[in-house]
C-alpha positions as CSV (number, residue, x, y, z in Angstrom):
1,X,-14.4,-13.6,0.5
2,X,-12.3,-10.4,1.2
3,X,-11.8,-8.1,-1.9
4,X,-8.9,-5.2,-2.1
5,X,-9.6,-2.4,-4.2
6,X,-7.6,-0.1,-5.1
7,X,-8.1,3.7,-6.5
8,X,-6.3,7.0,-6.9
9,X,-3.1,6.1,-9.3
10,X,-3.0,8.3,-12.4
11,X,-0.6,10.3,-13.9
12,X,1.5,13.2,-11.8
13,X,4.3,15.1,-12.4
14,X,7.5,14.9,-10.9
15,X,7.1,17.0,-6.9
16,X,3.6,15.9,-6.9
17,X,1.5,14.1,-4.6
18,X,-1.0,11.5,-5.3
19,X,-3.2,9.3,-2.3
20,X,-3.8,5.5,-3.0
21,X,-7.0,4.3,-1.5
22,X,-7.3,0.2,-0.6
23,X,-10.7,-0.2,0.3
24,X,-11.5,-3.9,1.8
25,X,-15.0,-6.0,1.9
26,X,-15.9,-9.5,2.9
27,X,-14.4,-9.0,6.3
28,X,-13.6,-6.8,9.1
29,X,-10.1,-7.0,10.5
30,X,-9.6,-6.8,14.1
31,X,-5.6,-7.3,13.5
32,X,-4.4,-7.4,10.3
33,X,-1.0,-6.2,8.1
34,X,-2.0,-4.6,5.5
35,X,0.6,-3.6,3.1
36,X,1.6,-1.8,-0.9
37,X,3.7,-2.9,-3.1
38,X,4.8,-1.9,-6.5
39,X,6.1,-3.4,-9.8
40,X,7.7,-2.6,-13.0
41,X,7.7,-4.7,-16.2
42,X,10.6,-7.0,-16.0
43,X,11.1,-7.0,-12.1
44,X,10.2,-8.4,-8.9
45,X,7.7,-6.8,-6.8
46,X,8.8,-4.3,-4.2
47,X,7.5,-4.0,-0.6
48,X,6.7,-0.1,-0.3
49,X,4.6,0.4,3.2
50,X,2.7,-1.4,5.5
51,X,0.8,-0.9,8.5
52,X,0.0,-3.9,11.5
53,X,-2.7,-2.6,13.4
54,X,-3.7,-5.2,16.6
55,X,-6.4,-3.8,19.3
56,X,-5.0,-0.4,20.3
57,X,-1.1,-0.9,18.7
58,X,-0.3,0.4,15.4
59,X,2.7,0.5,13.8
60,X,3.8,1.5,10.0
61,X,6.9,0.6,8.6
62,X,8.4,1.8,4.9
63,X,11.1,1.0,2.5
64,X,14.4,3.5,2.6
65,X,13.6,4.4,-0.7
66,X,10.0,6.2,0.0
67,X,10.8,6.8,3.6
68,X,9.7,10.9,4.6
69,X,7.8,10.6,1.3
70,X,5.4,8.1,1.6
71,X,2.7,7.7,4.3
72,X,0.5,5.0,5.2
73,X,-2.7,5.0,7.6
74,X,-5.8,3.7,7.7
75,X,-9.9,4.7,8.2
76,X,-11.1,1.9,10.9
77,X,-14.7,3.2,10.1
78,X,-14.3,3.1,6.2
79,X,-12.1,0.0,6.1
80,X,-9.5,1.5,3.8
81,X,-6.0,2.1,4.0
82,X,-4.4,5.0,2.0
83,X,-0.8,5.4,0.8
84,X,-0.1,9.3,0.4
85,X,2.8,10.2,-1.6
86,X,4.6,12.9,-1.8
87,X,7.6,14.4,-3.4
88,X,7.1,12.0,-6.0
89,X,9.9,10.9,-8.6
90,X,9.7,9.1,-12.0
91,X,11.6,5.9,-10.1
92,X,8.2,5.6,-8.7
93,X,6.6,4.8,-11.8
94,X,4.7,1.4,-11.3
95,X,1.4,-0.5,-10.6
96,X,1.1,-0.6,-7.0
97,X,-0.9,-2.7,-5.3
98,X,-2.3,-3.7,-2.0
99,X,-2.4,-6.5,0.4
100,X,-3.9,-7.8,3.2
101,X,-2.8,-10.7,5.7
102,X,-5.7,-11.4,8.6
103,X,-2.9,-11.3,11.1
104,X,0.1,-9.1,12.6
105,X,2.9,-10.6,11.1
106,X,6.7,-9.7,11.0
107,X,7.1,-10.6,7.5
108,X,5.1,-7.3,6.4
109,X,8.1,-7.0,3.5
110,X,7.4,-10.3,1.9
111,X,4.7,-11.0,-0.5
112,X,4.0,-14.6,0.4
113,X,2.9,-13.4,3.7
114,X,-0.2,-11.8,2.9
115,X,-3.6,-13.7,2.2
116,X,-5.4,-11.2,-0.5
117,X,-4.4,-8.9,-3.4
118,X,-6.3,-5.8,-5.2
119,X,-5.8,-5.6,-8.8
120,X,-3.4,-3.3,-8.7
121,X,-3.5,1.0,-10.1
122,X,-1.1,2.6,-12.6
123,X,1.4,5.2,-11.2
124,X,3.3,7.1,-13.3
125,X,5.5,10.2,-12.2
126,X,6.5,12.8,-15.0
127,X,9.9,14.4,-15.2
């Protein structure tokens, strides 16, 4: 069984910087999408980042509204996947959380696509 945990939300003020950890166990992914999403109270989740990672190909993508903010990469050797932000804003106040699907798959900005959820961290950004 594959567990998502995730680490590193907290409490920033607006302009600062925070790194999300996703670590994964149960399973090594040779090709995988692995992606975060966040939600507010009262609305639908929202695709954030994701990364597709199949033998030497590796390719992120991002939402326009984190894009040259955000960054997403992952540690092969830790089996983790980090989501640094920067330049954050109170609109990015939410839980975010990550996901894992044990394939490359287009649909990285849809939630139904991936196989396995963490529980989620709190975000909240300060003005």
């Amino acid at each position: 069984q594959v567990q998502l945990v995730e680490s590193g939300g907290g409490l920033v003020q607006a302009g600062g910087s925070l790194r999300l950890s996703c670590a994964a166990s149960g399973r090594t992914f040779s090709s995988a999408t692995m992606g975060w999403f966040r939600q507010v109270p009262g609305k639908e989740r929202e695709f954030v980042a994701a990364i597709r990672w199949s033998g030497g190909s590796t390719g992120t993508y991002y939402a326009d509204s984190v894009k040259g903010r955000f960054t997403i990469s992952r540690d092969n050797a830790k089996n983790t996947v980090y989501l640094q932000m920067n330049s954050l804003e109170p609109k990015d106040t939410a839980v975010y959380s990550c996901a894992a699907a044990a394939r490359v798959t287009g649909g990285h900005i849809y939630p139904p696509v991936y196989d396995y959820w963490g529980q989620g961290t709190q975000v909240t950004v300060s003005s």
